[in-house]
Residue, then its C-alpha position, 0 to 999 in steps of 0.5 A: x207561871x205567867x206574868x202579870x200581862x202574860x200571855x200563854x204565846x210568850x210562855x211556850x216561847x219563854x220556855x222553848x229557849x235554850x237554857x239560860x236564857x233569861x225573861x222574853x219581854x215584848x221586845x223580844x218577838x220581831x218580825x223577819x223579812x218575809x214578814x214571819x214572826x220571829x223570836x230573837x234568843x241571843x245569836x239564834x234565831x228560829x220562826x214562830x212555825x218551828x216552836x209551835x211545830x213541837x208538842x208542848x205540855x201546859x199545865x194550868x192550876x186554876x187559882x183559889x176562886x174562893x180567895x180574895x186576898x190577891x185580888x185586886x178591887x174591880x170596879x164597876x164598868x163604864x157605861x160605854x166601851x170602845x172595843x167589844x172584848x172590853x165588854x166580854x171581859x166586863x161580863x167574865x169579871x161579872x161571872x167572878x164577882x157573882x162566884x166570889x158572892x156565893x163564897x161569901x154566903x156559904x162562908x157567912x151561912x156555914x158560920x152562923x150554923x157551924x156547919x162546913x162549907x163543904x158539907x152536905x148542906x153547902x156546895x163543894x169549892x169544886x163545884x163553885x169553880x165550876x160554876x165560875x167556868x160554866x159561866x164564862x163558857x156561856x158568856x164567850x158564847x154569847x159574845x161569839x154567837x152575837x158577832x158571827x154566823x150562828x151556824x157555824x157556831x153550833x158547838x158553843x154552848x148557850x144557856x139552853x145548852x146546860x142543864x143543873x138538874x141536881x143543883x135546881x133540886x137541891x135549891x127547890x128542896x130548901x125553898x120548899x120548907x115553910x117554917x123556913x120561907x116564914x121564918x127568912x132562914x132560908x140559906x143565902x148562898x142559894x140566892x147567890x147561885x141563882x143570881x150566877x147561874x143564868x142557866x138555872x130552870x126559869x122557875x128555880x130562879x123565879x122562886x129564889x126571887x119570890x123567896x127574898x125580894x118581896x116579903x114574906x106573904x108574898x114568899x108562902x103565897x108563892x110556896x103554896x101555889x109552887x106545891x100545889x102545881x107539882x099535882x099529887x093525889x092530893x093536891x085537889x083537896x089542898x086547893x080548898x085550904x086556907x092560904x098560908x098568907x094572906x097580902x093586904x091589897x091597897x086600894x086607889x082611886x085616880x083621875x083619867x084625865x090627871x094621870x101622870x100626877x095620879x100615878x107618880x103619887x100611888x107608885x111612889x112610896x108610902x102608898x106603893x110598896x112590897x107589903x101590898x098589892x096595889x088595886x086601881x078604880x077609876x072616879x066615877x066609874x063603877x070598876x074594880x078589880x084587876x081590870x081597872x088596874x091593868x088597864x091603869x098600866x096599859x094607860x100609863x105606859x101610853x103615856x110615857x111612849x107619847x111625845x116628846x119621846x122618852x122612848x124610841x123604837x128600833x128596827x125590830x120595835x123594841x125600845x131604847x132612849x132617846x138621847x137629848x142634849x144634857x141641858x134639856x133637864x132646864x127646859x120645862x119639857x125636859x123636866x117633864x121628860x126626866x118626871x116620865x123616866x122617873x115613873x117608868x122606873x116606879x112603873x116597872x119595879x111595881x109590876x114586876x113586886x105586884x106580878x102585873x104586865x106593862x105594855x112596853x116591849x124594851x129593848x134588852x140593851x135598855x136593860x144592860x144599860x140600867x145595870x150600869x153594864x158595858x154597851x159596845x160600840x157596835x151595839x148602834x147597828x142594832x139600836x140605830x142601824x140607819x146612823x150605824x150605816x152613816x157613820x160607817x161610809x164616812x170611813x170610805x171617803x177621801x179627805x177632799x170628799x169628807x171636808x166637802x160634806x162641811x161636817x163639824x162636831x155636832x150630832x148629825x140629827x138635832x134631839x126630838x126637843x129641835x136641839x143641835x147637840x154640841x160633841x166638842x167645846x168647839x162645836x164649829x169645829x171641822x170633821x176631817x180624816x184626821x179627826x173622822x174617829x173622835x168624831x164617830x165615837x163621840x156620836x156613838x159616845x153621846x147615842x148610847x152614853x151621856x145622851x141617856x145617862x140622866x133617864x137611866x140615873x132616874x130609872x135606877x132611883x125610882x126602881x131602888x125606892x121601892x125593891x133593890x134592882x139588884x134582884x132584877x139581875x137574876x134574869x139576863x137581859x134577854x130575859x128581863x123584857x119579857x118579864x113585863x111585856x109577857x108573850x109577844x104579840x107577834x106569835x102567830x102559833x098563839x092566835x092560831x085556830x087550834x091554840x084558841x080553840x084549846x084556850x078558850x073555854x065555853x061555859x052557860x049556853x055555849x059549848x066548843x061545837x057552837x057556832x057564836x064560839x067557832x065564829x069568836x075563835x075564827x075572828x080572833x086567829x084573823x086579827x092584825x097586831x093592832x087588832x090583837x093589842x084592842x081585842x086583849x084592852x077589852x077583854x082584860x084591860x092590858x094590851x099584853x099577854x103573859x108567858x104562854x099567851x093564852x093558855x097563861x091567863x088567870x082564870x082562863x078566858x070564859x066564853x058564855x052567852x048573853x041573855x036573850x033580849x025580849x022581842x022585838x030586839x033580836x041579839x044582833x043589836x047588842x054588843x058583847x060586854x066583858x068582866x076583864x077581872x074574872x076574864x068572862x065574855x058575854x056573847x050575843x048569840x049573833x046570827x052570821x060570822x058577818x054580824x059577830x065581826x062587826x059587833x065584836x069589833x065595834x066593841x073593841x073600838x067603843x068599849x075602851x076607857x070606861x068601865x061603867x057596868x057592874 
């Protein structure tokens, strides 16, 4: 049995001694004059070679995961760690807590039914085990993969390595049942093992979430439209019954030109909530629907990218905080600043209850960060690659050259609000050899800890107020972004020919062989990303698309034709106008390639931030 602190290396050492030899401490391993390991054991004294020469069996009893009187309290980590194994046993004590929250619910749903955890209806203890090892496998994983070549890692398993068929069955049989889903008696140790597996189908997690975050209409709306997805012989004619819930929608009017002001009221508690979806239409403009509404969160997320930034972009143009001083909060633009996390927070948690999409592609770190997770050190060279690399050739210097740069210890670039971030009491203070270290990890202290916390502390808040954040841990940080975001627009596979061509469909004067269609499809798989972005704005008023691009629009993207205008006015003088609710463009029946493209991209420029026909 190891000691508390024990190592495996001092117990085959421990037990490779002669008999009657007492405890192996640390004092007990030295190193001989060549330089080898050695263990001192009285008179005799043998290298480290020859004890691992010999074969030795190690018999490892796993503890009880399900017993908690032994275990100390773990508490939650520290933002920001020094070492980047801190932050892989920060995700292994994760996997057990996680564990340890199925037990719990299996204890407490096996005692309120006075059923037995080990019966049908539960999950073995041998299975929960496996669960907690089948965790910390991907998580060793994924910290190898994000720190070494990924090809010569192929063995290590990741999340799409495993699959629990049988377990997604037995979860998707239970969250089948209506009486159960309406009545909250769903088992909770499945929303437990959802949130533990991260290797679970995507969508055996998303019908976990549905089921127990965001009430029960929404829970049997999602039921219903799970059951009639799986098809079946008579799965059309249930499509025309009656919904088994129904969620009432809220409907809002707001000012484009007061926006911020307007959104922090309707995405804040009471009028946003989980009982309601929220609809949006703009004063004075004729609009309703899903389109407004998209095009509200395409606003407001325009707003809180603008400057100064809340958000900034990383190399590959996802988005981290930007770090200011901790003072900035008494300045009115730091106020204004901490008002646009708190909205972001409000933002996110609304989309993600409502099912809509918000055109800020975050950074996973971001998210790791919200969760009060470790971030690495290391993380700044994907986050800030250009002070990554800075801070790192001041390792190189010699201590002439260091002091000659005339360094003290103040950030080495001033906050977006022109302030000179003080890192010590002393901010005049010299940055010599002697003190290079402090002072790198107080820079990288302040880029991804302290500089940041009171934006994720206002983030959390908002997000609480109106659905646990909690339920967002059910996805990985990999995940979560595109869970607003939707489909990258860097997908090129998206916007080709032949997946557009599959995509749109053409409906009332058009058919796929027209040639107003060929052209449409044509001038779309050409578009750049910011042409990509303007195109999406003016057919459904979110710049986003969602999983599948495409192919994953609600009702699908119609292309038909506009009616034919009367002579002397020819269908080369008018624009194409859209219903962005019912995703329904109208096409003039234009004469060449060359007049589409110019109408169709006139009409992404001029028709943005008005909806003015009915």
């Amino acid at each position: 049995k190891l000691a508390a602190g024990g190592t495996i290396l001092q117990a085959v050492l421990r037990d490779s001694r002669p008999s009657g030899d007492v405890g192996m401490g640390a004092g007990d391993l030295c190193y001989d004059e060549h330089g080898r390991l050695v263990v001192d054991s009285g008179d005799d004294k043998h290298s480290l070679e020859s004890v691992l020469a010999s074969t030795h069996t190690i018999t490892c009893t796993l503890s009880d995961p399900v017993s908690e009187q032994d275990l100390p309290e773990i508490q939650r980590p520290e933002l920001l760690v020094s070492d980047e194994m801190d932050c892989l046993l920060d995700a292994l004590d994760r996997v057990h807590r996680n564990t340890l929250d199925v037990h719990r619910a299996l204890v407490d749903w096996s005692s309120a039914s006075g059923g037995c955890v080990d019966g049908q209806d539960g999950l073995p203890r041998d299975d929960i085990a496996s669960l907690a090892l089948l965790g910390a496998m991907i998580e060793f994983g994924r910290y190898f993969r994000s720190r070494y070549d990924r090809s010569r890692l192929e063995q290590i398993p990741v999340v799409d390595d495993v699959s629990c068929q049988h377990l997604a069955t037995k979860i998707l049989r239970q969250l089948s049942d209506p009486v159960a889903v309406a009545a909250q008696t769903v088992p909770p140790w499945i929303r437990a093992v959802a949130r533990a597996c991260p290797y679970l189908p995507r969508e055996v997690r998303h019908a976990c979430q549905c089921q127990g975050e965001y009430g029960v209409p929404r829970a049997l709306q999602h039921l219903q439209k799970r059951l009639l997805s799986q098809g079946g012989p008579d799965s059309r004619r249930r499509e025309s019954d009656a919904p088994l819930a129904l969620t009432a929608r809220q409907k809002v009017r707001v000012n484009r030109h007061r926006l911020h002001e307007c959104a922090l009221r309707v995405l804040s508690p009471p009028i946003a909530n989980r009982d309601t979806i929220l609809e949006i239409e703009f004063m004075g403009e004729v609009g309703t629907g899903s389109g407004p509404t998209l095009e509200f969160y395409s606003l407001v997320a325009d707003h809180i990218r603008s400057d100064p930034p809340l958000l900034r972009p990383c190399t590959d143009g996802r988005l981290f905080f930007q770090a200011y001083d901790p003072s900035f909060a008494s300045w009115p633009s730091g106020r204004e600043l901490l008002s646009r996390g708190t909205l972001l927070g409000l933002t996110m948690a609304k989309c993600l209850i409502d099912g809509r999409l918000l055109d800020l592609d975050l950074h996973p770190m971001l998210f790791q960060a919200i969760w009060g997770y470790a971030l690495p050190q290391s993380a700044l060279r994907e986050l800030d690659p250009q002070l990554h690399e800075s801070l790192n050739k001041l390792r190189d210097l010699d201590d002439a050259t260091l002091s000659g740069l005339g360094l003290t210890f103040t950030h080495p670039s001033p906050d977006p609000l022109g302030g000179n971030v003080a890192l010590d009491p002393d901010p005049d203070r010299a940055v010599d050899v002697g003190c290079l270290e402090e002072y790198i990890g107080l820079v990288v202290a302040f880029t991804l800890s302290s500089g940041i916390e009171p934006f994720l502390r206002a983030v959390r808040e908002a997000f609480e107020a109106l659905t646990p954040l909690s339920g967002l841990e059910i996805w990985t940080a990999d995940e979560a972004p595109r869970l607003f975001a939707g489909t990258s627009l860097n997908q090129d596979d998206l916007w080709s020919i032949e997946a557009l061509s599959t995509a749109f469909h053409a409906a009332h004067g058009y058919t796929t062989g027209s040639p107003q269609f060929r052209h449409l499809v044509k001038l779309a798989s050409e578009l750049g990303q910011e042409e990509r972005r303007a195109f999406l704005k003016f057919l459904t008023g979110s710049a986003t698309l969602p999983e599948g691009g495409f192919e994953g629009l609600r009702p699908p993207l119609t292309v038909v034709r506009k009616e034919r205008p009367s002579p002397p006015l020819t269908p080369d003088d008018f624009l194409p106008s859209v219903m962005t609710c019912a995703h329904y463009l109208k096409l003039p029946e234009y004469s060449s390639y060359e007049v589409l493209e110019k109408q169709v991209k006139l009409a992404m420029s001029d028709g943005q931030s008005g909806f003015l026909l009915s």
